[in-house]
GUGURO-322684 format. One record per residue: x, y, z of N, C-alpha, C, O in turn; residue in three letters. Coordinates in steps of 0.05 Angstrom, whole numbers, padded with zeros to 5 digits, always signed. Layout:
<tigus>
XYZXYZXYZXYZALA...
</tigus>
This chain:
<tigus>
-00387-01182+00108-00374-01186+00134-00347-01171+00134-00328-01178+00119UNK-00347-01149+00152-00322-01133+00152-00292-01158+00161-00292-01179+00174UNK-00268-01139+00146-00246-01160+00158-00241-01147+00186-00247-01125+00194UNK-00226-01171+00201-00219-01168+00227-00187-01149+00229-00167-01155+00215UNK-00189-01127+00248-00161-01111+00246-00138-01133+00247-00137-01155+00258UNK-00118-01115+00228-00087-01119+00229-00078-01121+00256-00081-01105+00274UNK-00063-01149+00258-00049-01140+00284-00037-01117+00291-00040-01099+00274UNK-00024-01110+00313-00011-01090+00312+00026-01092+00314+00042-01076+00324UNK+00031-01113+00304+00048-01120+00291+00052-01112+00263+00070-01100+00251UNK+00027-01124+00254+00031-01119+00224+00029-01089+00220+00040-01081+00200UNK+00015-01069+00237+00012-01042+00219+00034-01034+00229+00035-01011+00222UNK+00059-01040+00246+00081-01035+00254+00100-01033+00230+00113-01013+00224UNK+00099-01064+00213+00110-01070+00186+00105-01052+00162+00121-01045+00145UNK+00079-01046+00165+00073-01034+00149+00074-01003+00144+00070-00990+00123UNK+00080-00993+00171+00079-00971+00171+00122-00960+00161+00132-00940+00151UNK+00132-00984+00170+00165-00981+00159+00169-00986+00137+00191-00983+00127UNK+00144-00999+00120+00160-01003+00093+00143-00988+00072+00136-00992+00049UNK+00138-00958+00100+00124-00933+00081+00107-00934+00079+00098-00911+00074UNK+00084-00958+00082+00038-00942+00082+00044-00933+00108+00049-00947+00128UNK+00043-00907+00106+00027-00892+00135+00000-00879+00123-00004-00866+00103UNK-00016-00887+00142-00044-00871+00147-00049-00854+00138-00059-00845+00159UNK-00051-00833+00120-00056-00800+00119-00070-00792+00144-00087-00807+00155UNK-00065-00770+00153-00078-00749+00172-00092-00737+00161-00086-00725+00141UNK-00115-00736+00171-00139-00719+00159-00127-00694+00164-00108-00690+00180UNK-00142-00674+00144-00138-00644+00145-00153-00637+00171-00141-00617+00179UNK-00170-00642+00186-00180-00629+00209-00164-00641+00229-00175-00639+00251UNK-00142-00652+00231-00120-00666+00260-00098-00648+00243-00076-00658+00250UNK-00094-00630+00227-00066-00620+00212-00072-00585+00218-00080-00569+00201UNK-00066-00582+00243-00073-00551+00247-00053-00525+00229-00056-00500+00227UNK-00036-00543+00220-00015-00521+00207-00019-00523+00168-00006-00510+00151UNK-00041-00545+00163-00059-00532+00129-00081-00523+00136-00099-00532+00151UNK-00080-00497+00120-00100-00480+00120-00119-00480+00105-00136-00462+00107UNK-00120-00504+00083-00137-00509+00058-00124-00536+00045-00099-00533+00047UNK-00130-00558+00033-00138-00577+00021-00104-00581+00009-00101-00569-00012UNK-00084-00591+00015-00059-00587-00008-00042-00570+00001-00018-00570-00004UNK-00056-00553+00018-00031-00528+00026-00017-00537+00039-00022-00551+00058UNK+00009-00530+00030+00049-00528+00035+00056-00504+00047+00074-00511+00062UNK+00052-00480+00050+00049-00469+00067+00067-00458+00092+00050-00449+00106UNK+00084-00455+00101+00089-00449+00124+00082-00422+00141+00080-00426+00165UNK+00078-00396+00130+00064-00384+00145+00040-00382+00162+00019-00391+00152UNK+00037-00371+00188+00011-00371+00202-00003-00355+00183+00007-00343+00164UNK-00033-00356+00188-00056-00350+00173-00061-00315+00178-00076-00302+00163UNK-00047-00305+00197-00042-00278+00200-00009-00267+00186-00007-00250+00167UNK+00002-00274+00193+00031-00270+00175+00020-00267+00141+00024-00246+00130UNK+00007-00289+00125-00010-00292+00106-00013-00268+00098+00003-00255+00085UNK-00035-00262+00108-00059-00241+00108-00045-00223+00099-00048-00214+00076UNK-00021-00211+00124-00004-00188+00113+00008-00190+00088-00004-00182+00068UNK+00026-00198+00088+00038-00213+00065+00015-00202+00037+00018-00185+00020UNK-00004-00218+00043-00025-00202+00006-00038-00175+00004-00044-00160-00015UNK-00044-00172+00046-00041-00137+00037-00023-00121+00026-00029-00100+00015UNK-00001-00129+00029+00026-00115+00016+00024-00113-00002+00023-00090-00010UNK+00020-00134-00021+00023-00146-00049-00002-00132-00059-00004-00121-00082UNK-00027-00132-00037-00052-00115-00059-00055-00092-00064-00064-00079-00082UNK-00038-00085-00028-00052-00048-00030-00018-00030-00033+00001-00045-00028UNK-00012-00003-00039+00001+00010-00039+00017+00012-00011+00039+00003-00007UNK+00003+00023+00007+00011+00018+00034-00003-00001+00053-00024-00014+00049UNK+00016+00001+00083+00004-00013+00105+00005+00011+00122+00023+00028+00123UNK-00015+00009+00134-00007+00040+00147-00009+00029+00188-00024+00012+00197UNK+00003+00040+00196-00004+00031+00232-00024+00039+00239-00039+00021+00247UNK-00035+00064+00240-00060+00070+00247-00084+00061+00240-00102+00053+00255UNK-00083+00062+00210-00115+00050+00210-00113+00017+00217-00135+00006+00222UNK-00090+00002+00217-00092-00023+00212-00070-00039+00234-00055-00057+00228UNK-00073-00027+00263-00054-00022+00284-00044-00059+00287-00021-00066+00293UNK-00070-00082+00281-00058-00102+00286-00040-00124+00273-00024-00140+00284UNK-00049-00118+00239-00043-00130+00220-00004-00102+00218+00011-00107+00199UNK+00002-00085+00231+00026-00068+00228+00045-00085+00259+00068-00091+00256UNK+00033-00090+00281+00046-00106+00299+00055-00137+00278+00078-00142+00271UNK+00037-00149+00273+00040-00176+00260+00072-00169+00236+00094-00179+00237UNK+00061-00148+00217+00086-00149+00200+00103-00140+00223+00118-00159+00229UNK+00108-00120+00238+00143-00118+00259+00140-00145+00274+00158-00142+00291UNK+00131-00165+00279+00138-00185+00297+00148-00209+00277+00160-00227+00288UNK+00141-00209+00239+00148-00226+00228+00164-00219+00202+00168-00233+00182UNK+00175-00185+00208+00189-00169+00192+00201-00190+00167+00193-00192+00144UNK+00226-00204+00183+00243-00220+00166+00233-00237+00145+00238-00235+00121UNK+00217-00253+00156+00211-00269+00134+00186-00267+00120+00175-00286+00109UNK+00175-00240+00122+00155-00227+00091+00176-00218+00075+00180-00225+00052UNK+00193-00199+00092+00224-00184+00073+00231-00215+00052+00230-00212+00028UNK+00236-00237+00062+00242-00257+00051+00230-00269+00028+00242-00277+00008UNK+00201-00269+00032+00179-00279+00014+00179-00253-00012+00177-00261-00035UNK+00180-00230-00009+00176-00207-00022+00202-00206-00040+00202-00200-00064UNK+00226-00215-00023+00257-00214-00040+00246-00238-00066+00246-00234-00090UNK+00238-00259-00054+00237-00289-00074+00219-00278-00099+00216-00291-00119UNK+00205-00248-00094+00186-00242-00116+00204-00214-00139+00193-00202-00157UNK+00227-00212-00130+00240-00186-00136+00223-00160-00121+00209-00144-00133UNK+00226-00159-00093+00198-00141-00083+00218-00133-00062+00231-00150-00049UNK+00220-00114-00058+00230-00096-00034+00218-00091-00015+00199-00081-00026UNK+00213-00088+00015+00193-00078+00039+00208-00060+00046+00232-00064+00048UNK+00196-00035+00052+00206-00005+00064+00193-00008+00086+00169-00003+00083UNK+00200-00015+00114+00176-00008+00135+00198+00025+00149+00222+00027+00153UNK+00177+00045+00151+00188+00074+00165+00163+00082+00190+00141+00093+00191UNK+00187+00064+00210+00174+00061+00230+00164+00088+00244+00145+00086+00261UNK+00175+00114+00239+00176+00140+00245+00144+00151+00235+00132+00168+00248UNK+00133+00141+00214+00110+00150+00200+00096+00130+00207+00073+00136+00214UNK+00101+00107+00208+00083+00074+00218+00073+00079+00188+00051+00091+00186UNK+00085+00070+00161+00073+00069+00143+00102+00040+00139+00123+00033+00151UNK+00085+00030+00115+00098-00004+00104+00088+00002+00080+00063+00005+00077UNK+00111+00005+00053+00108-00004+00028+00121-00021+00007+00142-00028+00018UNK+00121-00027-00007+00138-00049-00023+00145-00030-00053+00133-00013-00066UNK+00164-00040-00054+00178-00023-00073+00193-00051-00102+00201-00073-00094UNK+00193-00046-00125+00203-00059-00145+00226-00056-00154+00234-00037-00167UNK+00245-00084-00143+00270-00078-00152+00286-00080-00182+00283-00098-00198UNK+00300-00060-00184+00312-00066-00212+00336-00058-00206+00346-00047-00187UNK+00345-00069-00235+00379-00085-00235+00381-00074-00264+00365-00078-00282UNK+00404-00059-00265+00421-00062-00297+00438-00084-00298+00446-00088-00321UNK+00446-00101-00278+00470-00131-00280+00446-00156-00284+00452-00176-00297UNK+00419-00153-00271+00403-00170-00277+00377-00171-00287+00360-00153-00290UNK+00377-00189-00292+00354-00188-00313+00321-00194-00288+00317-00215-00275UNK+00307-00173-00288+00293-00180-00267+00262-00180-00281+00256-00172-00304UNK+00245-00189-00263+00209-00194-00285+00203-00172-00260+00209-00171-00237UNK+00186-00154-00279+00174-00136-00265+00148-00142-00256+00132-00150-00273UNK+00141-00141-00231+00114-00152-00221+00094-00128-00215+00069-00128-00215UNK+00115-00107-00208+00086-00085-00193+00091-00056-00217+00114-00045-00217UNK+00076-00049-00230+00068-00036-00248+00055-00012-00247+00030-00011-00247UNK+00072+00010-00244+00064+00041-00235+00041+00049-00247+00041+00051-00272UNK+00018+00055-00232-00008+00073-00237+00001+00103-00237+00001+00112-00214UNK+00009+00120-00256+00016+00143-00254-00010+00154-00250-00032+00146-00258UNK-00002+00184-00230-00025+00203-00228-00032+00217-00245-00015+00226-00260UNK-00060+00224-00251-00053+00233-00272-00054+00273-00266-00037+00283-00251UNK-00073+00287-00278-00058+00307-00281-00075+00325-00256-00062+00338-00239UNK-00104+00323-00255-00114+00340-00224-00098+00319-00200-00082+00331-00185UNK-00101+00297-00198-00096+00279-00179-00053+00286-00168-00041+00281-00147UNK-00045+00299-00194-00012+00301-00187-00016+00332-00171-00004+00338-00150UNK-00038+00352-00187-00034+00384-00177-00049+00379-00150-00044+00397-00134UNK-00064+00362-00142-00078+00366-00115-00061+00351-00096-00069+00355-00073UNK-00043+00336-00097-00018+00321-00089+00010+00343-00084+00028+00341-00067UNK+00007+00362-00104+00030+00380-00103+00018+00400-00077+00033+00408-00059UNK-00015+00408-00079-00024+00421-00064-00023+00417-00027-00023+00433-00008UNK-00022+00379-00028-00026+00377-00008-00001+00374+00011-00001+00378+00035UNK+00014+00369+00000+00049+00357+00003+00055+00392+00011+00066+00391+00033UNK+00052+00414+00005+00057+00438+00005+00055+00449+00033+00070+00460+00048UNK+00022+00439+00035+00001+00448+00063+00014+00437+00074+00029+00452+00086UNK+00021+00408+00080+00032+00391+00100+00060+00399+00104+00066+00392+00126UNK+00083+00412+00092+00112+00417+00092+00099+00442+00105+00115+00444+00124UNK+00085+00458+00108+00083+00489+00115+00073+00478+00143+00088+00479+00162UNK+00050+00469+00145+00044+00468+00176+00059+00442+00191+00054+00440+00215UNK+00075+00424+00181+00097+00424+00209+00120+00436+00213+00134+00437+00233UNK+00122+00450+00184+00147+00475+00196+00131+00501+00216+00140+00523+00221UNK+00110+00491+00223+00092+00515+00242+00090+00507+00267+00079+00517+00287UNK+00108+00480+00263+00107+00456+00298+00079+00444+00293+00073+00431+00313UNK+00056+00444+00270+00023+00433+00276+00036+00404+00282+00060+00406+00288UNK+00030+00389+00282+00027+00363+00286+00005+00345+00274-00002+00324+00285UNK-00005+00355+00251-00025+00355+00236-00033+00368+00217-00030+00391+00223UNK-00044+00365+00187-00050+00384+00169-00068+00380+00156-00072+00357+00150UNK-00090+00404+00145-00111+00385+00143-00125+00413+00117-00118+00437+00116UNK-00144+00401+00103-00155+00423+00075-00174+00413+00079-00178+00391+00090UNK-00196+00434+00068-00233+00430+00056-00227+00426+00022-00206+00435+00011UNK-00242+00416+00013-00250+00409-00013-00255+00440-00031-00250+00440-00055UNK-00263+00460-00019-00264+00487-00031-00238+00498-00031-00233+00511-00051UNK-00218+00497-00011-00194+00504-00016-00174+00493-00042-00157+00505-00056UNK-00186+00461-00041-00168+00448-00064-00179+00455-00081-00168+00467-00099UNK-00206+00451-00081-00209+00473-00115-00205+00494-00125-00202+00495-00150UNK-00205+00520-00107-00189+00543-00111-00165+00543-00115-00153+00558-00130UNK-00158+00525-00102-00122+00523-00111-00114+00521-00137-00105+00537-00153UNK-00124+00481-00140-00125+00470-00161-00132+00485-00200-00123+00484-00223UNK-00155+00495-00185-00172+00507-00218-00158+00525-00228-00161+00528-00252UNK-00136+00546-00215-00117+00564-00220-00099+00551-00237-00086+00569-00248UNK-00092+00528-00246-00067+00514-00253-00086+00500-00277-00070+00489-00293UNK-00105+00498-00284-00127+00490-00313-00132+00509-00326-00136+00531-00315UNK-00135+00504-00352-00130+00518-00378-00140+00540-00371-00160+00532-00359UNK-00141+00571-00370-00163+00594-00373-00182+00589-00396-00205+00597-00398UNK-00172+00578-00410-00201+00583-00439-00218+00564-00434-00241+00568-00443UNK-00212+00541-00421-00232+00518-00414-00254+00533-00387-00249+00541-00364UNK-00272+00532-00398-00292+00550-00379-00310+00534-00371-00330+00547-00363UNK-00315+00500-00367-00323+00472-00355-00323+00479-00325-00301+00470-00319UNK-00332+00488-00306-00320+00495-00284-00330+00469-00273-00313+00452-00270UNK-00352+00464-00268-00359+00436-00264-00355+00408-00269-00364+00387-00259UNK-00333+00416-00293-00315+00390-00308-00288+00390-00286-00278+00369-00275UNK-00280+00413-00283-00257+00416-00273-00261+00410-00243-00241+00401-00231UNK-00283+00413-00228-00286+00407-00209-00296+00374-00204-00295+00364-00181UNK-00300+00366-00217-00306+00333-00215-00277+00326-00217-00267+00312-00199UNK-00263+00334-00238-00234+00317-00241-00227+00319-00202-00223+00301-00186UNK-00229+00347-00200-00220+00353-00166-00222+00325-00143-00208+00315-00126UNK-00255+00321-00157-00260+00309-00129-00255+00284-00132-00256+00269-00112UNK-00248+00275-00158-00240+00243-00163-00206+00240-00161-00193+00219-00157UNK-00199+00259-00164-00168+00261-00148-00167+00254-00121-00152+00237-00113UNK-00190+00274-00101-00186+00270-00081-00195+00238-00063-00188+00228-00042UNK-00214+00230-00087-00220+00202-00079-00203+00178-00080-00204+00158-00066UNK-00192+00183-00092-00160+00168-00106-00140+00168-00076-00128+00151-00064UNK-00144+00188-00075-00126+00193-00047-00133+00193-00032-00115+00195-00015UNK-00160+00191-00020-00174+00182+00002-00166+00145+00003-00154+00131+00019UNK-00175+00139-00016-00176+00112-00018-00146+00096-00009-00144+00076+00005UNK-00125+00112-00024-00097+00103-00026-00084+00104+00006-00064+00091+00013UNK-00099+00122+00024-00091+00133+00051-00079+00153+00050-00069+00158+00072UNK-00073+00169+00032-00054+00200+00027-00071+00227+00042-00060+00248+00045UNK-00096+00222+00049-00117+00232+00056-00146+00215+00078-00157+00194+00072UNK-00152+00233+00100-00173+00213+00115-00197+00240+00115-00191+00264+00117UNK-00217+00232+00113-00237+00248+00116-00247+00243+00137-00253+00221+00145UNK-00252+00277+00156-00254+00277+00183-00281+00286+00182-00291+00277+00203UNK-00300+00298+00169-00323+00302+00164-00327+00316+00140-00309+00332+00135UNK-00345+00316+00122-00358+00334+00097-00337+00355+00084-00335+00379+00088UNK-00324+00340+00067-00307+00354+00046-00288+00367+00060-00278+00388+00051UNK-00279+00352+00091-00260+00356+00102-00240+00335+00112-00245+00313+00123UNK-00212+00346+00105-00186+00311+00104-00168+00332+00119-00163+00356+00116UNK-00158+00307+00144-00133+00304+00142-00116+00291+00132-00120+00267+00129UNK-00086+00304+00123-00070+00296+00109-00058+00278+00119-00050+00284+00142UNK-00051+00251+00110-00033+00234+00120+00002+00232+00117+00013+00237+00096UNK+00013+00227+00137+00052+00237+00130+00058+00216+00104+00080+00214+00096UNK+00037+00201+00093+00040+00182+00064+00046+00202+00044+00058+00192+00025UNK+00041+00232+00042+00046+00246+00026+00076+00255+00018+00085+00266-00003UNK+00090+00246+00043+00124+00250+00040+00136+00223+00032+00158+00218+00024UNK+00119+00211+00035+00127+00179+00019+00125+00184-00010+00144+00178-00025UNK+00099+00197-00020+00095+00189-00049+00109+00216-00061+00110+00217-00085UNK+00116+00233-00050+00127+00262-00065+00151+00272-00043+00148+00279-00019UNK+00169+00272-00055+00192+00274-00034+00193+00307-00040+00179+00316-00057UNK+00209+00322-00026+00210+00354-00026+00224+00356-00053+00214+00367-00073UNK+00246+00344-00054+00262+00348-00081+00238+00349-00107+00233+00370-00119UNK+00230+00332-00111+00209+00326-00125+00179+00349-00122+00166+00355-00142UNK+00175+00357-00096+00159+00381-00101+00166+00411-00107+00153+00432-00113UNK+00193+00403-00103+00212+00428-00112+00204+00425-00143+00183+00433-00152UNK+00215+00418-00151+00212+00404-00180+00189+00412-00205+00190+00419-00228UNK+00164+00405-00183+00136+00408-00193+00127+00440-00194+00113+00449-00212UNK+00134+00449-00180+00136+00484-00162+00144+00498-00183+00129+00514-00195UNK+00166+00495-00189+00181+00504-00207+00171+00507-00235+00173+00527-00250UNK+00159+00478-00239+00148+00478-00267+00121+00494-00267+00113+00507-00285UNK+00109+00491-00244+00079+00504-00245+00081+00529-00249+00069+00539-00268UNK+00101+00546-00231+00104+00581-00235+00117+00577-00266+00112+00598-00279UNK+00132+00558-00280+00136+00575-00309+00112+00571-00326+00107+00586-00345UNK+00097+00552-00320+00075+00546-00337+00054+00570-00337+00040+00579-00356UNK+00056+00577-00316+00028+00598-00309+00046+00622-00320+00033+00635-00337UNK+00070+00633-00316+00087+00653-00324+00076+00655-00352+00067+00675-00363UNK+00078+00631-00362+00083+00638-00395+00053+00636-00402+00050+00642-00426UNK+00029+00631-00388+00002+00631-00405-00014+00656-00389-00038+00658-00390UNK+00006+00678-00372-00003+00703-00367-00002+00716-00380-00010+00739-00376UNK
</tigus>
């Protein structure tokens, strides 16, 4: 035999000297899962771990999740500071990246951990950063290579005695996959990319100055 309800007196008492009811998770629209504390919306979120997963956010390919971060700028910048994490948004390119801060006064934990390029993946990067500085100093508004050009380029700058041409051309195209993937590059059809302005993000001119330099002494001295 069930008991008969509490007055409603008594759950008055009871509810002041602290038993309140739990709210189920399906009447609690603001947990998103079982325990979650939480204060971000489930879109703010989202961005938030694309940051954290991928290299960039870019506006174009990802035009809604790039409104969401400029409408909730401040407080990812916030969440990212609490991690030692920096946010670059360059609204001019519509690209968003996070950057790792360091300190010589503090002692900081490093969280994001440089994947260096390695060595076709840096010369087809030097190649493309080049094409792209040449054709907007031409006014293009766009810049764009075939996969036969980067290997002509590229294979010039690998050993002469290594005579692998098909070795050397795989490294090619797994460079260029790297950078397809990363957004540095979009493939517009069959072993054809346009270049993305991400390429002045990851290689600044100073820096392809730099590379330039070293490439003509290298080739200088194995002529």
């Amino acid at each position: 035999m069930s008991e008969p309800d509490a007055p409603d007196d008594e759950r008055t008492a009871d509810a002041a000297a602290g038993f309140i009811e739990p709210v189920p998770m399906e009447d609690d629209p603001s947990e998103l899962f079982a325990g979650d504390t939480g204060t971000l919306d489930v879109d703010v979120r989202r961005v938030l771990v694309r940051l954290l997963q991928r290299r960039f956010l870019l506006a174009e390919k990802h035009p809604a999740q790039w409104r969401t971060l400029l409408e909730n700028q401040q407080i990812i910048e916030s969440r990212l500071h609490d991690l030692f994490v920096r946010l670059v948004v360059d609204h001019d390119r519509g690209i968003a990246y996070k950057q790792q801060v360091r300190s010589a006064e503090l002692e900081v934990p490093i969280l994001l951990r440089d994947d260096p390029y390695n060595r076709a993946e840096t010369l087809v990067l030097v190649h493309l950063r080049t094409v792209f500085q040449r054709e907007r100093g031409a006014g293009e508004t766009s810049a764009r290579v075939d996969i036969e050009e980067l290997e002509q380029t590229v294979l010039t700058y690998f050993d002469p005695d290594d005579h692998n041409l098909a070795r050397g051309q795989r490294e090619i195209q797994n460079a260029v996959q790297r950078l397809v993937t990363e957004g540095l590059l979009t493939e517009e059809s069959a072993g054809r990319y346009r270049i993305t302005p991400l390429v002045e993000v990851v290689l600044s001119i100073e820096r392809l100055t730099e590379l330039n330099d070293w490439l003509r002494e290298r080739n200088g001295a194995a002529s």
